[in-house]
MARMI-542752 format. One record per residue (C-alpha): chain; x, y negated, z negated; residue in three letters; residue number from 1. Coordinates in nm, 3 decimals. Example, Ala and Ser with C-alpha at 12.3 -4.5 7.8 and 13.67 -1.06 7.14 Angstrom:
BEGIN
(A (1.230 0.450 -0.780) ala 1);
(A (1.367 0.106 -0.714) ser 2);
This chain:
BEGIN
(A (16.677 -6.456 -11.130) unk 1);
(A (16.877 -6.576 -11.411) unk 2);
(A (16.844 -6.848 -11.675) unk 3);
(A (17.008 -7.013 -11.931) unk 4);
(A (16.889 -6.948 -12.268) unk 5);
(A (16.901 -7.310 -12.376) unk 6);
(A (16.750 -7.441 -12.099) unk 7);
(A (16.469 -7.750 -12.188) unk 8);
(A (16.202 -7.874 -11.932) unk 9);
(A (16.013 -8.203 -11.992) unk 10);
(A (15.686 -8.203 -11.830) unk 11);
(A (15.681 -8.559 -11.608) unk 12);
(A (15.329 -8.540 -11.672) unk 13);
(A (15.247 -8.531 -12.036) unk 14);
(A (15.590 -8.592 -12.201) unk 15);
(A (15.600 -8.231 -12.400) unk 16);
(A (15.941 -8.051 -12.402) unk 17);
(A (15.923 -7.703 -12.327) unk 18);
(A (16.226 -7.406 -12.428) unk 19);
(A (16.240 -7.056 -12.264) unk 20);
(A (16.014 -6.791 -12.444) unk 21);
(A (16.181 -6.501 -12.556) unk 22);
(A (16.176 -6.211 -12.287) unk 23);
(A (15.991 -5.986 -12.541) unk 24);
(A (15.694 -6.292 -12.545) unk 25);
(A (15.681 -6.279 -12.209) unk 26);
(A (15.658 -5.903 -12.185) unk 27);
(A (15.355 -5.928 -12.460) unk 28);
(A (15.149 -6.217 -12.278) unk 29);
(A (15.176 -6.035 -11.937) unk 30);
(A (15.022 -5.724 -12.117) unk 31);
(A (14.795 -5.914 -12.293) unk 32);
(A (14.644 -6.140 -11.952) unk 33);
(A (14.634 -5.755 -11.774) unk 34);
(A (14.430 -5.599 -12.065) unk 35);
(A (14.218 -5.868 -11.989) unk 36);
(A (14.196 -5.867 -11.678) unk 37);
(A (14.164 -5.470 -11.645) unk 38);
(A (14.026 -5.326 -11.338) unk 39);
(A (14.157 -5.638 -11.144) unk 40);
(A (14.415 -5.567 -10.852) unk 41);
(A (14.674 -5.779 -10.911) unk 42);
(A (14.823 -6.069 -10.688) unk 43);
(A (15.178 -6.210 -10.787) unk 44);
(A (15.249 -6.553 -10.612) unk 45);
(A (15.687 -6.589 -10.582) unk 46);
(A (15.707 -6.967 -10.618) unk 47);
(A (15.493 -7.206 -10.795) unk 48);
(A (15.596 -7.543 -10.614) unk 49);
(A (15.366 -7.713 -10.367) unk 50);
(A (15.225 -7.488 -10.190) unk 51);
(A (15.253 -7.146 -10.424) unk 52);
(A (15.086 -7.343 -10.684) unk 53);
(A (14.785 -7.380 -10.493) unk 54);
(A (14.830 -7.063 -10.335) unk 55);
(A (14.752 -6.915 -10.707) unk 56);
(A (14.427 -7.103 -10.760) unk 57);
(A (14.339 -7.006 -10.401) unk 58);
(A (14.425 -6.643 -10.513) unk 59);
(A (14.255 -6.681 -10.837) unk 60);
(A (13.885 -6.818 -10.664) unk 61);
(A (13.934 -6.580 -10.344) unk 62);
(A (13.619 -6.542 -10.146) unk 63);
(A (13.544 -6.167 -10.193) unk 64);
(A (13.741 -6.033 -10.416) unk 65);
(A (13.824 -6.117 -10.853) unk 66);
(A (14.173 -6.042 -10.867) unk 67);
(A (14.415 -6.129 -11.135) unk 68);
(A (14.719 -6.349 -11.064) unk 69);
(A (15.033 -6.440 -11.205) unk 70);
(A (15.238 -6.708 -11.104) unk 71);
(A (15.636 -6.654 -11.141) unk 72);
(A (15.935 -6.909 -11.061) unk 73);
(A (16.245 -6.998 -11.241) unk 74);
(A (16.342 -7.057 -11.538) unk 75);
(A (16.530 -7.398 -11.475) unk 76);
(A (16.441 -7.725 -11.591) unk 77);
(A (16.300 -7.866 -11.295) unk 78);
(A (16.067 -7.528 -11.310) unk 79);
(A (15.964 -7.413 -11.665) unk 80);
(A (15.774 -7.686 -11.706) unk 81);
(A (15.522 -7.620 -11.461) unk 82);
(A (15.498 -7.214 -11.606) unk 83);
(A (15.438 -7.355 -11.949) unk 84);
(A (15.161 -7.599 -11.838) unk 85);
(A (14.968 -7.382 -11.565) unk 86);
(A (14.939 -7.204 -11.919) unk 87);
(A (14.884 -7.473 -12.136) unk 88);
(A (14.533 -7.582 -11.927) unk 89);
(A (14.747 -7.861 -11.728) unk 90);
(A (14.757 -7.842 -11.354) unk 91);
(A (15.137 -7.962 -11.237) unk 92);
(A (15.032 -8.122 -10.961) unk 93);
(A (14.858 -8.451 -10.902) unk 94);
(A (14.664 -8.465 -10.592) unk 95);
(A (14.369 -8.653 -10.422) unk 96);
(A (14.142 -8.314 -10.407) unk 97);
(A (13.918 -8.261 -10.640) unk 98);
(A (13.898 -7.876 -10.576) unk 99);
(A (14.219 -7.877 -10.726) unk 100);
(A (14.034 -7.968 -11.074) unk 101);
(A (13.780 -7.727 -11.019) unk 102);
(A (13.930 -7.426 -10.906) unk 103);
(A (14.215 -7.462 -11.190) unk 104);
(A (13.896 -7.497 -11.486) unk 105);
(A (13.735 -7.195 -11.311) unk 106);
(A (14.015 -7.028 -11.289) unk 107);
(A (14.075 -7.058 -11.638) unk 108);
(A (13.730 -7.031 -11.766) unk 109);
(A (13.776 -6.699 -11.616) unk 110);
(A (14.108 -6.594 -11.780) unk 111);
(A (14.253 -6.454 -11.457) unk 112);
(A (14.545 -6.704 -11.381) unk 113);
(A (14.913 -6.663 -11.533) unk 114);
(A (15.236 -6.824 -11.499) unk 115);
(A (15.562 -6.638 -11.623) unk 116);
(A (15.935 -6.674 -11.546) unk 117);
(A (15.954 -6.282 -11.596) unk 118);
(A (16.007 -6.107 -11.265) unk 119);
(A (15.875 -5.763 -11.447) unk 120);
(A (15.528 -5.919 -11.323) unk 121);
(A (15.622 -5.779 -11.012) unk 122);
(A (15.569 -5.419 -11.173) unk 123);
(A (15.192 -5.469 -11.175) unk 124);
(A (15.144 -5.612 -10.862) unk 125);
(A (14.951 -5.514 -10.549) unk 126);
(A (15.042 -5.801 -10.325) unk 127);
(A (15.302 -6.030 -10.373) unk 128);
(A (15.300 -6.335 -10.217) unk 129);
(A (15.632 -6.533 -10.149) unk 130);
(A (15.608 -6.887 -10.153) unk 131);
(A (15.962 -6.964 -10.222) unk 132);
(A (16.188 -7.254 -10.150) unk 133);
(A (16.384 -7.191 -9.814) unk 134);
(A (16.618 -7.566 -9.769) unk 135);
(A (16.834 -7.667 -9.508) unk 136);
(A (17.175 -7.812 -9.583) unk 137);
(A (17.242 -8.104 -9.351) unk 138);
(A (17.596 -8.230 -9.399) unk 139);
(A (17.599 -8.497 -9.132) unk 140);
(A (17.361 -8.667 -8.862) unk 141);
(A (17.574 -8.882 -8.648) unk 142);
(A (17.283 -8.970 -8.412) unk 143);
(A (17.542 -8.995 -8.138) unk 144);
(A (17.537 -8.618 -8.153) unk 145);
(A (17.343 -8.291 -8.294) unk 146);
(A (17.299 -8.300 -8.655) unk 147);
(A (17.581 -8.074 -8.783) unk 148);
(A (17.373 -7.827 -9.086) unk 149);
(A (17.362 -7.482 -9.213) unk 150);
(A (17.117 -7.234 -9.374) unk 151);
(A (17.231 -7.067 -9.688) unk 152);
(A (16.984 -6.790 -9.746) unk 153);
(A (17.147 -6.675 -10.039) unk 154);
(A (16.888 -6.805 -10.324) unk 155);
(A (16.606 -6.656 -10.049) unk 156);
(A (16.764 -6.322 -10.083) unk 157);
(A (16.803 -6.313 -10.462) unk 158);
(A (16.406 -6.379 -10.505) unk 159);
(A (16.315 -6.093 -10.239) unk 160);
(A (16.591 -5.915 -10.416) unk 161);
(A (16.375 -5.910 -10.777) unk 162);
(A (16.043 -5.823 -10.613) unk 163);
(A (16.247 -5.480 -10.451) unk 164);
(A (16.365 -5.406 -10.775) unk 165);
(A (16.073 -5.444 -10.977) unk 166);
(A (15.754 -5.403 -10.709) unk 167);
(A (15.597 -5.063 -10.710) unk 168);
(A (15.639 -4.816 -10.437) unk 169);
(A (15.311 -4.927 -10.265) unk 170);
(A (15.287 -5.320 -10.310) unk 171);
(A (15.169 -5.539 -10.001) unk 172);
(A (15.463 -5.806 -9.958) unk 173);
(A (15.330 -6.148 -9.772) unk 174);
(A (15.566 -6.355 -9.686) unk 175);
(A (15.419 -6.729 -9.593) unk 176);
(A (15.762 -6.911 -9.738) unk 177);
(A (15.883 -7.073 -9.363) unk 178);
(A (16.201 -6.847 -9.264) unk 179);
(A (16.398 -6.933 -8.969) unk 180);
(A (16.237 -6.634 -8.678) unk 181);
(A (16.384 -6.295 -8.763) unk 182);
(A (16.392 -6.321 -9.116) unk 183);
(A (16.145 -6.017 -9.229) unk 184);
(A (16.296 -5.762 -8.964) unk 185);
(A (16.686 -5.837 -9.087) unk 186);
(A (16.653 -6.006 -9.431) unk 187);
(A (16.350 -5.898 -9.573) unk 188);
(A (16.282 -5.562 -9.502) unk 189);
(A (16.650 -5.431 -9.561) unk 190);
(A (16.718 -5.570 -9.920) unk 191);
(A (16.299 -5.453 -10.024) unk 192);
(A (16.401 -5.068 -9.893) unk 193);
(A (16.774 -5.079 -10.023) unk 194);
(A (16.615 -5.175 -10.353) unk 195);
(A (16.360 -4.930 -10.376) unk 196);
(A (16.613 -4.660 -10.295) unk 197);
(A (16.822 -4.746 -10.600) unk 198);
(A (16.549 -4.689 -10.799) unk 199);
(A (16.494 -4.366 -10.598) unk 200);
(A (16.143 -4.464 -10.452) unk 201);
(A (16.031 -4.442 -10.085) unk 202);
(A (16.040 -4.650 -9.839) unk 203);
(A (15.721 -4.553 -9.652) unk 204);
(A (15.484 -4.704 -9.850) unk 205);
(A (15.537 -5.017 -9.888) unk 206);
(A (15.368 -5.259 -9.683) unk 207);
(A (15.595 -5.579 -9.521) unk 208);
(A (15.369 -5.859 -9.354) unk 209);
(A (15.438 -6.249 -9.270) unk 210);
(A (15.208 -6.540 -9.248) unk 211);
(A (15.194 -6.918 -9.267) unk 212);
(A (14.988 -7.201 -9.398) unk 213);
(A (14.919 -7.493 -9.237) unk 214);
(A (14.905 -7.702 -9.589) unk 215);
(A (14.780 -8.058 -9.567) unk 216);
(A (14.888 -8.179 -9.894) unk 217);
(A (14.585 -8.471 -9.987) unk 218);
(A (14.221 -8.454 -10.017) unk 219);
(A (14.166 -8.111 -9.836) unk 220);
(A (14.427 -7.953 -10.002) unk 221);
(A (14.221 -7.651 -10.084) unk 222);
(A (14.039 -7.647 -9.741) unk 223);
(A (14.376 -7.624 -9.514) unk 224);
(A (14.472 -7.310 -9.710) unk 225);
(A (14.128 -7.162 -9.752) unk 226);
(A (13.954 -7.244 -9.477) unk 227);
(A (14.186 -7.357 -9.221) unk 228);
(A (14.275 -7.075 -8.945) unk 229);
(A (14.574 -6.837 -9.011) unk 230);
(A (14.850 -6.649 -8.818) unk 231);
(A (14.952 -6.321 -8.948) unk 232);
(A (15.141 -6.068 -8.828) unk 233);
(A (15.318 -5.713 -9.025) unk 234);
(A (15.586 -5.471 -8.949) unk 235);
(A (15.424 -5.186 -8.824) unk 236);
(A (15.024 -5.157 -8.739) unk 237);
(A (14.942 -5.033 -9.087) unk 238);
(A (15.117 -5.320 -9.228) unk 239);
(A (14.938 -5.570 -9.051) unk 240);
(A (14.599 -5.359 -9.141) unk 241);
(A (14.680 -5.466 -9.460) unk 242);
(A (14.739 -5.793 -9.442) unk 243);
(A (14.421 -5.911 -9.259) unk 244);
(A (14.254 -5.658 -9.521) unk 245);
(A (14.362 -5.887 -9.778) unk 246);
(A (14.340 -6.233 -9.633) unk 247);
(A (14.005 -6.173 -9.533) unk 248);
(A (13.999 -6.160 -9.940) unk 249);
(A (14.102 -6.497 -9.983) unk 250);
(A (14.020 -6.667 -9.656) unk 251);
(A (13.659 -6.795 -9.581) unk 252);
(A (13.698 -6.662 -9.225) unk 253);
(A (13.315 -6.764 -9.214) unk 254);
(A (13.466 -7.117 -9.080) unk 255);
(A (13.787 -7.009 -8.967) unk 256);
(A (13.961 -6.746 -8.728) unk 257);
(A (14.244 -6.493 -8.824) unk 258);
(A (14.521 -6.468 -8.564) unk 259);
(A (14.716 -6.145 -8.526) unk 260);
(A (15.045 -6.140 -8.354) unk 261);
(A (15.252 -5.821 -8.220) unk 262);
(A (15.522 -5.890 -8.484) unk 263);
(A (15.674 -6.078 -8.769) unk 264);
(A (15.937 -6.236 -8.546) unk 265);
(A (15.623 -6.408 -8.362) unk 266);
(A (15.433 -6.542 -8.639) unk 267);
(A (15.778 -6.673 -8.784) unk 268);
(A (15.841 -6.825 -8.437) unk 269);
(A (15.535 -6.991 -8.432) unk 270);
(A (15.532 -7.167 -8.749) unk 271);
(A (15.863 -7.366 -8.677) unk 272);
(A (15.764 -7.413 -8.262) unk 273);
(A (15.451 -7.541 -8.457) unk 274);
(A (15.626 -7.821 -8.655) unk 275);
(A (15.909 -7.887 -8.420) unk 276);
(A (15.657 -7.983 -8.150) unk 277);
(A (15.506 -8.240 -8.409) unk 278);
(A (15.868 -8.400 -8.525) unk 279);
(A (15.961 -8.395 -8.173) unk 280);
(A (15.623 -8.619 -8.102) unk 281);
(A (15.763 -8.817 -8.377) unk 282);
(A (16.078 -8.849 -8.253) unk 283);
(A (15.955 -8.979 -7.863) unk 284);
(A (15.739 -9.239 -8.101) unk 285);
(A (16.058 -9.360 -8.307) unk 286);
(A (16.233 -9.452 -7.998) unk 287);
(A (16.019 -9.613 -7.783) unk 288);
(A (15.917 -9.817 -8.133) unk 289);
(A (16.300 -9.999 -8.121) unk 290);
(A (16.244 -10.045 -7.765) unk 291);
(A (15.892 -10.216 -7.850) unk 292);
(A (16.048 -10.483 -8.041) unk 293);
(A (16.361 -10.553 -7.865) unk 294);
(A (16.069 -10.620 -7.557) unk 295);
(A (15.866 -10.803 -7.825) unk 296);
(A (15.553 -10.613 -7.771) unk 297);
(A (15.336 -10.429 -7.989) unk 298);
(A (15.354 -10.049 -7.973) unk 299);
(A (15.056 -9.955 -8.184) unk 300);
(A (14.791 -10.177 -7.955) unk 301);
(A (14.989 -9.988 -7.626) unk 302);
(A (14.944 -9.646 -7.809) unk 303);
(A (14.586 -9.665 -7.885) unk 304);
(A (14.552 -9.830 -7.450) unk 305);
(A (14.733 -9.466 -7.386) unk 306);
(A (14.519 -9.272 -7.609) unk 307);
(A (14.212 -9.377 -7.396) unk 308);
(A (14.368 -9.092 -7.192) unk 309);
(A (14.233 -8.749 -7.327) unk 310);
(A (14.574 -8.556 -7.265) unk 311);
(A (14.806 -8.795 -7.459) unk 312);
(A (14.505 -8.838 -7.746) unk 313);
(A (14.805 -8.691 -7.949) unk 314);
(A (15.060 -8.983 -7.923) unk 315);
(A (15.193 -9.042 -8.217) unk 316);
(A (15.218 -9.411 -8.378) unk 317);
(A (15.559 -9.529 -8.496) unk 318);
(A (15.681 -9.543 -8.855) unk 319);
(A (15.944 -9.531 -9.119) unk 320);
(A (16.023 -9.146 -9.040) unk 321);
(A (15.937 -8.831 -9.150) unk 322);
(A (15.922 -8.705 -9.434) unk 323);
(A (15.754 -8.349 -9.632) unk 324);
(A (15.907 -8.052 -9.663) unk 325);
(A (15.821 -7.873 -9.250) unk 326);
(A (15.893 -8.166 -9.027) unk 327);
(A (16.244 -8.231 -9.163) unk 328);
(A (16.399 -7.860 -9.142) unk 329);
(A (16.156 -7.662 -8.880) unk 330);
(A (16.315 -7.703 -8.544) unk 331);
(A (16.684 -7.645 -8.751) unk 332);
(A (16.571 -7.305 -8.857) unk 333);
(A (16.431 -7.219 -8.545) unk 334);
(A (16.790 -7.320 -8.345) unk 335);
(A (16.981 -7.149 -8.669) unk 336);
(A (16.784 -6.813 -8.603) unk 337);
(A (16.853 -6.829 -8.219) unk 338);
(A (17.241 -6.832 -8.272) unk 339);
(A (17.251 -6.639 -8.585) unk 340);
(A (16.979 -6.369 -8.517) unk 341);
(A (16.962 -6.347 -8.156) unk 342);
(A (17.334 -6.368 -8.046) unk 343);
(A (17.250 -6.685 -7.887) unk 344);
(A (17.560 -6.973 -7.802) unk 345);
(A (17.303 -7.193 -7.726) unk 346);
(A (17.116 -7.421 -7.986) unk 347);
(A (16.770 -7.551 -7.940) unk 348);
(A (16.920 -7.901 -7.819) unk 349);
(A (16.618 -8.103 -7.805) unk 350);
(A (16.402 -7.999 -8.143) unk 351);
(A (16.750 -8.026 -8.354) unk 352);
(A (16.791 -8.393 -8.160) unk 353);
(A (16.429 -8.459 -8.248) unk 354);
(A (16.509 -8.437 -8.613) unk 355);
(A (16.794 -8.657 -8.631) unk 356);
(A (16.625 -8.904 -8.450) unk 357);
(A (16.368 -8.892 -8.715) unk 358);
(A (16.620 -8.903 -9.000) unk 359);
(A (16.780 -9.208 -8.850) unk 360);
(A (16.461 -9.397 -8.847) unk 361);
(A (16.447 -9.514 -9.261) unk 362);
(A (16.818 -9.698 -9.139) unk 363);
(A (16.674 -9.861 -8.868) unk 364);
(A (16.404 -9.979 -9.055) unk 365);
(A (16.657 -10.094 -9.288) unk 366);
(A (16.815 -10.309 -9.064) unk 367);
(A (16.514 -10.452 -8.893) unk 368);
(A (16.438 -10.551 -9.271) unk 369);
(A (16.723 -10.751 -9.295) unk 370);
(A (16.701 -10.870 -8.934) unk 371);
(A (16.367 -11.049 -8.997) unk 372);
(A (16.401 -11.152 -9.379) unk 373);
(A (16.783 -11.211 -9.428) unk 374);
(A (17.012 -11.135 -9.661) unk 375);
(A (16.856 -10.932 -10.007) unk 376);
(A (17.111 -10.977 -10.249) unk 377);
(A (16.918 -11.123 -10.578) unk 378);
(A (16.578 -11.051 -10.443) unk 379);
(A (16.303 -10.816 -10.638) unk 380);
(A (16.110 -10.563 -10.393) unk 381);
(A (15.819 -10.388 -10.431) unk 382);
(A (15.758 -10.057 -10.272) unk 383);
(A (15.439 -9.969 -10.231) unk 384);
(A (15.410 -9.567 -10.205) unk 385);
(A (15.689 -9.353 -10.256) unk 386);
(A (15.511 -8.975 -10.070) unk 387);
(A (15.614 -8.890 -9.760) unk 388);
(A (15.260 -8.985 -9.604) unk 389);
(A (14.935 -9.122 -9.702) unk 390);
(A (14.664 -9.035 -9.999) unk 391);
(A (14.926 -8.759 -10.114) unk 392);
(A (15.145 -8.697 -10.425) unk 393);
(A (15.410 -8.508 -10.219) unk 394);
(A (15.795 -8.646 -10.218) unk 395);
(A (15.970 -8.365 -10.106) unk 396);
(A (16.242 -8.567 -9.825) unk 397);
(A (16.013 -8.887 -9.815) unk 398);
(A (16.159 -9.108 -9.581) unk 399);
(A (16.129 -9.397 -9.863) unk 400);
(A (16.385 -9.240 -10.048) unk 401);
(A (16.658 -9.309 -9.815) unk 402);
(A (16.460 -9.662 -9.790) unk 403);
(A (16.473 -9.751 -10.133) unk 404);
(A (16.860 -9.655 -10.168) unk 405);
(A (16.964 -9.883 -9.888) unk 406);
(A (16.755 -10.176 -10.035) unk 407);
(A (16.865 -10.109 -10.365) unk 408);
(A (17.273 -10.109 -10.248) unk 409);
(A (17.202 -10.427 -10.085) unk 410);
(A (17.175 -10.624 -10.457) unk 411);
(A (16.822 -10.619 -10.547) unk 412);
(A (16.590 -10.523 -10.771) unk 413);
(A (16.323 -10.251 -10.713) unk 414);
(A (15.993 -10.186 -10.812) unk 415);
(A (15.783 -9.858 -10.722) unk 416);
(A (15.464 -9.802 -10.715) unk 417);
(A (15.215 -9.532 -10.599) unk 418);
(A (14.843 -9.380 -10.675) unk 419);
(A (14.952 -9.029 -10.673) unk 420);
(A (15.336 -9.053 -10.836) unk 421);
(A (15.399 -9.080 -11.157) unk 422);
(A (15.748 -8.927 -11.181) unk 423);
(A (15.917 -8.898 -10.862) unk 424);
(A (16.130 -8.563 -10.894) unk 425);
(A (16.403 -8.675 -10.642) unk 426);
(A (16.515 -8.967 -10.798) unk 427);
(A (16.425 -8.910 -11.182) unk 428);
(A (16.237 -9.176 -11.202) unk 429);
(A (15.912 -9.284 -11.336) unk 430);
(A (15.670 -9.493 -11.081) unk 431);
(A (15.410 -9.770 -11.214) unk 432);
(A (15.022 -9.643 -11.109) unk 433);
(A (14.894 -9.977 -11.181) unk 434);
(A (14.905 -10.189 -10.855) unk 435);
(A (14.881 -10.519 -11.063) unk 436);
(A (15.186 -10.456 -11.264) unk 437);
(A (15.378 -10.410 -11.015) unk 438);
(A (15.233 -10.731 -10.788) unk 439);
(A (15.235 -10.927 -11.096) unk 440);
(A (15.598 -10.900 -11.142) unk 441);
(A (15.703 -11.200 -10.920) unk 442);
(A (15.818 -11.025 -10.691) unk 443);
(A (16.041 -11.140 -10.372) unk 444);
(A (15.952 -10.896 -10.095) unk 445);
(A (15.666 -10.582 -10.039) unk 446);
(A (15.740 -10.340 -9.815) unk 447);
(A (15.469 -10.134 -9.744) unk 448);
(A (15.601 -9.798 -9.727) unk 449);
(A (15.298 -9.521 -9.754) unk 450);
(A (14.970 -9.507 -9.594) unk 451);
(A (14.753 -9.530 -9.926) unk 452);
(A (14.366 -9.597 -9.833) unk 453);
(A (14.430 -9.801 -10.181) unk 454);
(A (14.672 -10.020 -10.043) unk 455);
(A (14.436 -10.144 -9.703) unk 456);
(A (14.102 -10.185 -9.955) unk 457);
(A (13.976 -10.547 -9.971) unk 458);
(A (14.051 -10.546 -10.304) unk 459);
(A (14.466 -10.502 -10.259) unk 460);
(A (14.458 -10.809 -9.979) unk 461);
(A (14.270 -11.010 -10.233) unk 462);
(A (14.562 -10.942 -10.439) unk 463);
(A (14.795 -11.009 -10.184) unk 464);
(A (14.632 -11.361 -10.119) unk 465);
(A (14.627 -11.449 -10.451) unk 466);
(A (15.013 -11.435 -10.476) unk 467);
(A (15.266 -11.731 -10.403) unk 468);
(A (15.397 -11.711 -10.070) unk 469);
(A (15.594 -11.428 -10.022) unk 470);
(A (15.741 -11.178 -9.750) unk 471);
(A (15.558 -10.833 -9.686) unk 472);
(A (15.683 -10.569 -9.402) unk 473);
(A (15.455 -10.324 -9.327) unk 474);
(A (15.675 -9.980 -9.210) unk 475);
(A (15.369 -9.804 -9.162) unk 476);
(A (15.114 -10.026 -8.913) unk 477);
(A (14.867 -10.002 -9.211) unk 478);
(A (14.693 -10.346 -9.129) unk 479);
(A (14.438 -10.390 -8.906) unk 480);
(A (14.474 -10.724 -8.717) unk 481);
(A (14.193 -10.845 -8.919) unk 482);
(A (14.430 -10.813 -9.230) unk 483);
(A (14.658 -10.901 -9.075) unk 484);
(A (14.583 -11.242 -8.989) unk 485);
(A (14.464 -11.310 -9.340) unk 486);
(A (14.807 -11.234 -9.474) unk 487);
(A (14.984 -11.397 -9.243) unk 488);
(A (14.796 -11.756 -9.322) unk 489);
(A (15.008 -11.734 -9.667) unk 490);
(A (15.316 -11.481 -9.637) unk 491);
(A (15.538 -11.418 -9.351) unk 492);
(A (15.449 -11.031 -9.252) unk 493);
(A (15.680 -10.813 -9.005) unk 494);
(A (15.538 -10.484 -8.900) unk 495);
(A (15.744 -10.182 -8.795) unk 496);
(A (15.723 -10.110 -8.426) unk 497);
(A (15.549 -10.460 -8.362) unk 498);
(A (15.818 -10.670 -8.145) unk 499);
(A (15.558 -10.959 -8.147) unk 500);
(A (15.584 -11.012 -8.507) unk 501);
(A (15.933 -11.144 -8.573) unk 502);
């Protein structure tokens, strides 16, 4: 992993500006936290974004076990901030759980939690955890056809690459990043044992395992790692021995069930069949949402009469798209690993078609926007939520984003605002936390574009009411009718997937 000596991070969060430690520092605090921490086993988490950040508190309160973690990511801008405040007593990540709070404080009340940029932390360690980044590039998504993308594993390899050529002879190496099926068996294990040979080290025992979370970003954060059941799987028997050894470590499998599978190609497999069931559910809704309004009925009130039905209780409602960091790449890693892996000509035609229905859907809500209110040139909008879903501080490929662009090209003025965003990474941009600026502002249109509980509380249509006269479209369904027909006594209100509300 290399940096740039002269490389500054801001932290979004408290404004301090942060410069790259010397690597001799870094070498001295890592001894220093491990003399502390001595007669700890060590757990190194690869990846301190969204979910490895959690992963280290997680790690840090385990359920039967004290063990001492370090955190390690990059030394880049958007990065080193988030090493330097994990160790300045700052959590970098704003979320609506308060186990977040309390498992950070304990964590370091207790002294055992870390965060470096120094991959020699993978020296000391007797699990690592990766928790890395894994992106897909999409360079078009002509929804007349299947998306056209690619998956570059290249920055995927280089972080395995600097746990092989650090990691002791013995470590435990858990992947849970998602990796398109095959990944551990043909990327993983070859560059750990190639590695270890240089350095003239066995290859027999090390231990290679894979398995995934099912994070909920919001206010069981904590819970859907911790207590929420897992898949696992390893390379060989005695791999997988090890695994379960350990997440029954850091799992309360009191309230939840461990899973084994026969092999790492099958727990791989079933995180993205997992997600590219959901975003094909998605998908079905977006579709049958345009028809909705071209019929002028209301798809919501015809979901919930379908629901009554016990095997379609799982219907999804329609929306602005989706958004997060699973639902958008999933099913394309899934039909990448068939052809690339598996010698496959064939791709997995209907989950890759699911997603670029769903990436379409932010454009068609664009131009039902301008269908019912007009032209927007001149006009200021407010956004209301910027995450990808409700009661979460998660951006990662919100469907606002594209949203917000379109709006924004179309001549007006924007506004953001959001409970759980304060600097919205995508777009460098800071967002307003104080619903009455932002309402205050005289502003033209409100599009309601995340499911905040905030934004449905008496108190925001009270707001709402006490405004001129103004237009509000709802992307979400967030009102319930009795909202509804408060706000439409005073503003004219379109909602998304509601044909009889023109």
């Amino acid at each position: 992993w290399e940096y740039k000596v002269n490389t500054v991070s801001v932290s979004p969060l408290t404004g301090k500006n942060y410069n790259i430690p010397s690597v001799l520092d870094d070498h001295i605090a890592i001894e220093q936290f491990l003399k502390k921490n001595s007669g700890k086993k060590v757990v190194v988490v690869q990846g301190l974004g969204f979910v490895g950040a959690v992963m280290t508190l997680v790690c840090a309160n385990a359920v039967t076990e004290e063990y001492a973690v370090i955190g390690v990511d990059l030394a880049n801008q958007d990065m080193l901030w988030k090493i330097n405040s994990i160790n300045d007593g700052v959590f970098p990540l704003i979320a609506d759980d308060p186990k977040i709070a309390k498992f950070f404080d304990k964590a370091m009340q207790k002294g055992n939690l870390l965060a470096t940029y120094d991959p020699v932390a993978y020296r000391y360690a007797d699990v690592v955890i990766v928790d890395v980044n894994l992106d897909v590039q999409k360079n078009s998504n002509d929804a007349a056809e299947l998306i056209d993308f690619d998956v570059n594993l290249n920055g995927f390899k280089a972080a395995i690459k600097s746990i092989g050529s650090n990691c002791r002879a013995d470590v435990l190496v858990l992947v849970e990043t998602t990796v398109p099926p095959g990944t551990c068996d043909k990327i993983v294990k070859p560059i750990i044992e190639e590695e270890l040979t240089k350095r003239g080290l066995g290859i027999h025992q090390y231990r290679l395992g894979h398995s995934y979370e099912r994070v909920m970003p919001g206010p069981e954060y904590i819970d859907s790692i911790r207590e929420f059941p897992r898949v696992y799987s390893g390379a060989n028997k005695i791999a997988a021995d090890a695994v379960e050894k350990f997440l029954t470590t850091i799992i309360d499998t009191s309230v939840c069930d461990l899973t084994r599978l026969g092999h790492t190609n099958a727990t791989e497999m079933a995180k993205v069949l997992e997600n590219s069931y959901r975003a094909m559910n998605i998908a079905f809704a977006v579709e049958w949402s345009r028809f909705a309004e071209e019929a002028g009925v209301d798809l919501y009130a015809i979901v919930n009469a379908i629901r009554a039905r016990p095997t379609h209780a799982n219907l999804m409602y329609p929306g602005i798209g989706v958004g997060g960091y699973c639902l958008t790449k999933d099913p394309l890693l899934a039909s990448w690993a068939r052809k690339s892996f598996f010698g496959s000509e064939f791709d997995l035609a209907l989950s890759v078609n699911g997603v670029s229905v769903n990436d379409q859907m932010p454009i068609f809500a664009f131009n039902r926007l301008v269908q019912i209110f007009g032209d927007l040139r001149g006009k200021k909008v407010a956004f209301l939520g910027v995450s990808y879903r409700g009661d979460v501080g998660d951006t990662r490929f919100t469907p606002v984003g594209p949203l917000v662009e379109m709006v924004r090209e179309a001549g007006t003025e924007i506004l953001l605002h959001d409970p759980f965003v304060s600097y919205w990474e995508e777009h460098k941009c800071h967002v307003e936390s104080d619903l009455n600026t932002v309402l205050d502002s005289c502003v033209d249109l409100i599009v309601i574009s995340a499911g905040h509980r905030q934004y449905k509380q008496k108190l925001t249509i009270d707001k709402l009411m006490a405004l001129d006269s103004t237009l509000i479209y709802d992307t979400i369904g967030l009102f319930c009718k009795e909202q509804l027909s408060i706000l439409q006594s005073k503003h004219k209100v379109s909602v998304l997937g509601r044909g009889d509300l023109k």
